[in-house]
N, CA, C and O of each residue as an XYZ file, in Angstrom:
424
protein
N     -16.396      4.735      7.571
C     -15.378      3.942      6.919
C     -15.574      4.030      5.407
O     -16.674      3.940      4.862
N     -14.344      4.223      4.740
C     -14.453      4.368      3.151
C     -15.214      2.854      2.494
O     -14.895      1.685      2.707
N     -16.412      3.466      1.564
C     -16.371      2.059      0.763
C     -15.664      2.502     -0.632
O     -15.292      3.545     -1.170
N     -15.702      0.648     -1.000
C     -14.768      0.496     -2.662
C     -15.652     -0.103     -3.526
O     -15.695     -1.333     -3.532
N     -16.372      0.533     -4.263
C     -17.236     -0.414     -5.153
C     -16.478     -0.897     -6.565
O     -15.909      0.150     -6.873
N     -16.189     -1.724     -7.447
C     -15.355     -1.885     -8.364
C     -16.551     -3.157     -9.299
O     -17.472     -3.823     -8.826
N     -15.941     -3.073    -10.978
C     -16.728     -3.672    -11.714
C     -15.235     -4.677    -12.542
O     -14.035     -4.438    -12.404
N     -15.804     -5.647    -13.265
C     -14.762     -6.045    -13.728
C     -15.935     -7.507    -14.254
O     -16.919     -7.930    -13.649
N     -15.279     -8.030    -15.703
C     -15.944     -8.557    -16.792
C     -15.310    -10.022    -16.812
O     -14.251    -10.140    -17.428
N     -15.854    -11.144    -16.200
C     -15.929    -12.805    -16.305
C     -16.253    -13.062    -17.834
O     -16.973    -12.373    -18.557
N     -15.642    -14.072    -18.121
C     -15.584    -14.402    -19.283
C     -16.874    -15.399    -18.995
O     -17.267    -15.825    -17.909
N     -17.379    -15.621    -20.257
C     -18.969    -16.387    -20.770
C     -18.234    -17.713    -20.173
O     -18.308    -17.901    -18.959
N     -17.782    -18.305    -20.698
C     -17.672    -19.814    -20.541
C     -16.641    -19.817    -19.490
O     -15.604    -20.376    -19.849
N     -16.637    -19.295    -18.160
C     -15.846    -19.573    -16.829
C     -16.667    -19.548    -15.911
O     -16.198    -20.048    -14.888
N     -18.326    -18.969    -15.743
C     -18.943    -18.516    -15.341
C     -18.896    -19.576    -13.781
O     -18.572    -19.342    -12.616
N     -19.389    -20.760    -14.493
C     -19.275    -21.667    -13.408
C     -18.292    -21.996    -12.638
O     -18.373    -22.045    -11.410
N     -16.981    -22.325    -13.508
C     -16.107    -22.349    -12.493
C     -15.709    -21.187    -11.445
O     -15.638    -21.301    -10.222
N     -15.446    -19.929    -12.307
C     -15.521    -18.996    -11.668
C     -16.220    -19.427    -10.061
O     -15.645    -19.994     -9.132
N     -17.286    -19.059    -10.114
C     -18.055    -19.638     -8.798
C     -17.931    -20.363     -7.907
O     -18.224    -20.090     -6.743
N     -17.381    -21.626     -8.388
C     -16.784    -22.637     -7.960
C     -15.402    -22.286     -7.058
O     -15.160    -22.707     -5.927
N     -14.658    -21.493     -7.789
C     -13.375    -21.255     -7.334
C     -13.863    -20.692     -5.996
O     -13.461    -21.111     -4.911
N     -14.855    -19.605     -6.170
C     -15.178    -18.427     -4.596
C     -15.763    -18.984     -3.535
O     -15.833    -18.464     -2.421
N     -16.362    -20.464     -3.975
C     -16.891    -21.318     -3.187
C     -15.430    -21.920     -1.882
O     -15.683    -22.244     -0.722
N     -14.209    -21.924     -2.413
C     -12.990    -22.755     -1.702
C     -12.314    -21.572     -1.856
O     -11.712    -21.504     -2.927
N     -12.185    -20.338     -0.928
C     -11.224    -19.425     -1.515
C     -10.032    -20.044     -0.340
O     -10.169    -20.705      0.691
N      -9.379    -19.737     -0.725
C      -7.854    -21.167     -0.234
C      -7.810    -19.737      1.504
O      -7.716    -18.511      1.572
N      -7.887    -20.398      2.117
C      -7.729    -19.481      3.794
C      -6.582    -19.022      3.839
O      -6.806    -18.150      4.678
N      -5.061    -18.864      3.504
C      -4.186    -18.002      3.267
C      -4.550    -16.910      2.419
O      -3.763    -15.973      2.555
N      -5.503    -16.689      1.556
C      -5.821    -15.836      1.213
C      -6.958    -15.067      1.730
O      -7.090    -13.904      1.348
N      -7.750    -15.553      2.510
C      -8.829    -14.814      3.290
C      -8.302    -14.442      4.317
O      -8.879    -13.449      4.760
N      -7.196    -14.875      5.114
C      -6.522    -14.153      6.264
C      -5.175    -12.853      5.576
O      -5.173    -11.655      5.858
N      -4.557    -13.288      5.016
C      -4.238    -12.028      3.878
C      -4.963    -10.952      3.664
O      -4.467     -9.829      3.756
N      -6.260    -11.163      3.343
C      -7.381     -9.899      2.876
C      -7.633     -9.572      4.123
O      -7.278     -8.407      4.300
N      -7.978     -9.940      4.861
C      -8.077     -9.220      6.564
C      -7.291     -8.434      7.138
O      -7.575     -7.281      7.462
N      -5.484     -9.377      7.441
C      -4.349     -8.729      7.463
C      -4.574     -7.405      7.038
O      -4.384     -6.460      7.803
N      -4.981     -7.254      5.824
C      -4.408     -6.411      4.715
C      -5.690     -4.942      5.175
O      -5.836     -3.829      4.670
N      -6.105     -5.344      5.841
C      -7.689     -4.518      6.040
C      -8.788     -4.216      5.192
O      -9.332     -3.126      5.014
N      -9.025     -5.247      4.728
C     -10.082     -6.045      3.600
C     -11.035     -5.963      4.694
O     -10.815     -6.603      5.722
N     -12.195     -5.151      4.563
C     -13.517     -5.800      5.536
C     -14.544     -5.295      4.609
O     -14.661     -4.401      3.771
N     -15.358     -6.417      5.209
C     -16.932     -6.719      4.492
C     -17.456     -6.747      2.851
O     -18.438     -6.264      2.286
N     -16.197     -7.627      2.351
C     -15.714     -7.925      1.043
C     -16.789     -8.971      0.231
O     -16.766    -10.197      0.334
N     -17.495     -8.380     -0.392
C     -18.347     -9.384     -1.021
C     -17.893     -8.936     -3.096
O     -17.493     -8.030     -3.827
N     -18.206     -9.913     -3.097
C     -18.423    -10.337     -4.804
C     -19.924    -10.332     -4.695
O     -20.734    -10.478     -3.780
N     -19.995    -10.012     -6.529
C     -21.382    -10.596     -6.895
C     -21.360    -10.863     -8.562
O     -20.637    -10.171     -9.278
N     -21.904    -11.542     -8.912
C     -22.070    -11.616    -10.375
C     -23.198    -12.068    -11.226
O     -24.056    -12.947    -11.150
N     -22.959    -11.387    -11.838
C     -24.449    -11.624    -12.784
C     -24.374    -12.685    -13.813
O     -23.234    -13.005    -14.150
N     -25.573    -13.420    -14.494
C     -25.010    -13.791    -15.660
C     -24.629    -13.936    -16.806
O     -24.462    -14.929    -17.514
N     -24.459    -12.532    -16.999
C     -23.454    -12.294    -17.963
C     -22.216    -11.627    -18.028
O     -21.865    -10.828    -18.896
N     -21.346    -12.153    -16.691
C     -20.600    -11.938    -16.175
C     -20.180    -10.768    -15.470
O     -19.207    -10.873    -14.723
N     -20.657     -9.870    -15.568
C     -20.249     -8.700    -14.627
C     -20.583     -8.808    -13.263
O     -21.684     -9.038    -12.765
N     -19.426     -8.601    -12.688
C     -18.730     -8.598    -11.442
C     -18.540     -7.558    -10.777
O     -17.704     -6.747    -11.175
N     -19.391     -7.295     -9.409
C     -19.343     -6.603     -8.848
C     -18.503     -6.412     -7.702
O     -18.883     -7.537     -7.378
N     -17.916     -6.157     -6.997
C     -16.882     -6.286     -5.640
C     -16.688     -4.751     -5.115
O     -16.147     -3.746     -5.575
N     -17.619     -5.172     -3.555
C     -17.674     -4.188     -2.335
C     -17.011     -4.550     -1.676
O     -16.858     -5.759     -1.502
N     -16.150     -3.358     -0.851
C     -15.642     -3.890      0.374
C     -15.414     -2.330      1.396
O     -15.685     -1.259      0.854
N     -15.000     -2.344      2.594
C     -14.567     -1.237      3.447
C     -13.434     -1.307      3.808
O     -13.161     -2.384      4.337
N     -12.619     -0.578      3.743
C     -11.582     -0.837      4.005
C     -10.708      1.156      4.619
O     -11.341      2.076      4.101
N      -9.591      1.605      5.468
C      -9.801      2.166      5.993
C      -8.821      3.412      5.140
O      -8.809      4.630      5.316
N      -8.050      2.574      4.188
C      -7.023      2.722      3.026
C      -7.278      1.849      2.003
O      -7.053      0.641      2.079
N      -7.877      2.576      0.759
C      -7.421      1.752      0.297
C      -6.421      1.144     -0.794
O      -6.333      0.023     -1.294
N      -5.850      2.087     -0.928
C      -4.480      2.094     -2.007
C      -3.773      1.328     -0.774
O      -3.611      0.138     -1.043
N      -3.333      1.676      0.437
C      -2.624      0.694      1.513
C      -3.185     -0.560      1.212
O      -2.395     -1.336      0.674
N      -4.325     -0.981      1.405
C      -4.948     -2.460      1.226
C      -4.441     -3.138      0.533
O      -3.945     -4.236      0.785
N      -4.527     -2.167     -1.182
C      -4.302     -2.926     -2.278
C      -2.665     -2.984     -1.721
O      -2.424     -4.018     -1.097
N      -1.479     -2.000     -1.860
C      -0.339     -2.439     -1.275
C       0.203     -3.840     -0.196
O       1.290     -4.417     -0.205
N      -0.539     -3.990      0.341
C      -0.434     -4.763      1.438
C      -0.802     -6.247      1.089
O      -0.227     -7.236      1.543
N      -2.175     -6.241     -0.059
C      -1.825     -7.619     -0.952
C      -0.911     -7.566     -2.070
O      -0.341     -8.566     -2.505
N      -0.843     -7.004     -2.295
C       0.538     -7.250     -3.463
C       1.706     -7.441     -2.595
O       2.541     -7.853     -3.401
N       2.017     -7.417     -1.976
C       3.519     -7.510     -1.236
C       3.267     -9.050     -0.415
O       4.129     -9.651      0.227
N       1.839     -9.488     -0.637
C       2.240    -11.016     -0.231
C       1.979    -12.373     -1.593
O       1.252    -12.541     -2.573
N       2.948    -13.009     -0.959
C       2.913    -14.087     -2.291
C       1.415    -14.812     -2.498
O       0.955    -14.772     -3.640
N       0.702    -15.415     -1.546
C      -0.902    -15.395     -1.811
C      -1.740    -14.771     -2.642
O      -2.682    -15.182     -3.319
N      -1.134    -13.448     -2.454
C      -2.488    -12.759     -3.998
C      -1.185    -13.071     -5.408
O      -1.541    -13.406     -6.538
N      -0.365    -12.960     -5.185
C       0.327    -13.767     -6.556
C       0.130    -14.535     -6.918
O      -0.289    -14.492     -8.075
N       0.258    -15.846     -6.263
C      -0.485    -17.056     -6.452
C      -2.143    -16.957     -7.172
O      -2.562    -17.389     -8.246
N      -2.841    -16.185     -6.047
C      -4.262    -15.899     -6.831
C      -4.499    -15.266     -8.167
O      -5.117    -15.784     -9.097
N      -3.985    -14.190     -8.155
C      -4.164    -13.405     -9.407
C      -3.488    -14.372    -10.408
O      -4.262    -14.880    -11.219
N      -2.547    -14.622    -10.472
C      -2.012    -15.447    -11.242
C      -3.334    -16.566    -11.825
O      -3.851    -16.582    -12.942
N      -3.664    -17.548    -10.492
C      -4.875    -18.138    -11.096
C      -6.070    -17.404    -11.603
O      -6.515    -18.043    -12.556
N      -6.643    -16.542    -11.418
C      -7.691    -16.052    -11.815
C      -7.470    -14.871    -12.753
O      -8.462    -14.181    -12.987
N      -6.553    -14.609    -13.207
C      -6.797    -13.765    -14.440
C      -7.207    -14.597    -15.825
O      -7.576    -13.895    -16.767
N      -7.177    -15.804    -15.988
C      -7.505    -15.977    -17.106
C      -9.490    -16.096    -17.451
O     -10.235    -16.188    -18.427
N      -9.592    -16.021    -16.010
C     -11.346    -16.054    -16.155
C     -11.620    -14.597    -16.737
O     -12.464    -14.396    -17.609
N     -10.971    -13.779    -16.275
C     -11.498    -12.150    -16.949
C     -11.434    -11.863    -18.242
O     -10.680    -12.425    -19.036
N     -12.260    -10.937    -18.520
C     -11.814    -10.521    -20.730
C     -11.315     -8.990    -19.922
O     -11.526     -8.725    -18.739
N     -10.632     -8.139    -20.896
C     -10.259     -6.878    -20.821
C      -9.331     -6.796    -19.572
O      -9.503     -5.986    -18.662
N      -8.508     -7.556    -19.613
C      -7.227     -6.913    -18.137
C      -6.252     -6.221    -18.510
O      -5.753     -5.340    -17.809
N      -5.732     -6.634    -20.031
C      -4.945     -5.838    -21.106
C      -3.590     -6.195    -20.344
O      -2.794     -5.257    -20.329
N      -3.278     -7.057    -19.875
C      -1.993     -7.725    -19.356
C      -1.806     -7.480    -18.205
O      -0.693     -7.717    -17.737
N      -2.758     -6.968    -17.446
C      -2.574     -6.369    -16.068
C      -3.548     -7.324    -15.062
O      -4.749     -7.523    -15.248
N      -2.438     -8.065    -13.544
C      -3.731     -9.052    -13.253
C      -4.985     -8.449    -12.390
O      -5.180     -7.256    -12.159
N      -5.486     -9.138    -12.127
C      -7.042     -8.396    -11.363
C      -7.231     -7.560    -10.834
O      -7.819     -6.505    -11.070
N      -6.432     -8.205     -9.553
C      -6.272     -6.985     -8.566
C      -5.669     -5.356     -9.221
O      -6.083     -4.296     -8.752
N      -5.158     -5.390     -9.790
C      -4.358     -4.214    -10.752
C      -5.391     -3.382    -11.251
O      -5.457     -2.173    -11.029
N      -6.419     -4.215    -12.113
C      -7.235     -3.648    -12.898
C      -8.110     -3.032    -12.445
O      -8.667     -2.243    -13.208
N      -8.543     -3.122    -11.174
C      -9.785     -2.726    -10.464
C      -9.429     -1.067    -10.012
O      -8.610     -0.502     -9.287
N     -10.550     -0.680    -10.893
C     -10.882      0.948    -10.879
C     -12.130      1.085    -10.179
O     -13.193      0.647    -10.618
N     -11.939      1.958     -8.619
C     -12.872      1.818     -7.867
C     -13.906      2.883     -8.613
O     -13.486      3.771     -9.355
N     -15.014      2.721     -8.383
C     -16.472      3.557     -9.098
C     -16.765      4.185     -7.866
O     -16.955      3.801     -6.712
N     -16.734      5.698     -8.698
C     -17.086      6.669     -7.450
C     -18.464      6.964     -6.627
O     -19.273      7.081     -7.548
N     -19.143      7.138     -5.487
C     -19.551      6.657     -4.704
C     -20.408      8.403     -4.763
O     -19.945      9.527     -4.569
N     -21.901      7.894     -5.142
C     -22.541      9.196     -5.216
C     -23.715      9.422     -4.430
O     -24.376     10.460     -4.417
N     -23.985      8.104     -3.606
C     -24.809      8.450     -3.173
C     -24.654      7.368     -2.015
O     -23.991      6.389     -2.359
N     -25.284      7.348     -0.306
C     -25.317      6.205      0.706
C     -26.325      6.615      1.789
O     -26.364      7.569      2.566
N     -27.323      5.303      1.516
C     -28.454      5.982      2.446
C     -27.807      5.401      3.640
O     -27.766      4.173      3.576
N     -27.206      5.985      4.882
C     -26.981      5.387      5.941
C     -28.081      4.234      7.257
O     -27.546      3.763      8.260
């Protein structure tokens, strides 16, 4: 199964909430990411904000298609772009440039 590794930059002073937010991710949106064939989707972050996000998924330009076409990741992205620096007007999900994959010890 394809993985997606992706990086993306939390702003200094959201850090916490940030966290906070991933703590309650609203369940229309975790059944969305499933729907959508989102599997084994983790975040991680450091503290100084860089953000890491793995997941498998079997497509994943389909994936990403498949949340954008529901109003839930609108809703989300909408809320959570203002925690990021560098989106350049584009929301999250958008921005995420998967990092190519050079090595996997099975």
């Amino acid at each position: 199964m394809p993985r997606v590794c992706f990086l993306l930059k939390v702003r200094a002073g959201r850090l916490a909430e940030y966290r906070e937010r991933h703590e309650a991710v609203w369940p229309e949106m975790r059944a969305a990411l499933s729907a959508a064939g989102w599997r084994n989707y983790s975040l991680f972050l450091r503290d100084d904000g860089l953000l890491v996000g793995y997941l498998e998924t079997d497509d994943f330009a389909a994936a990403q298609a498949a949340m954008a076409a529901t109003d839930v990741n609108a809703r989300w992205q909408a809320e959570m772009a203002p925690y990021f620096e560098a989106l350049d007007g584009a929301a999250p999900d958008e921005a995420v440039q998967p990092l190519t994959e050079i090595f996997h010890l099975d």
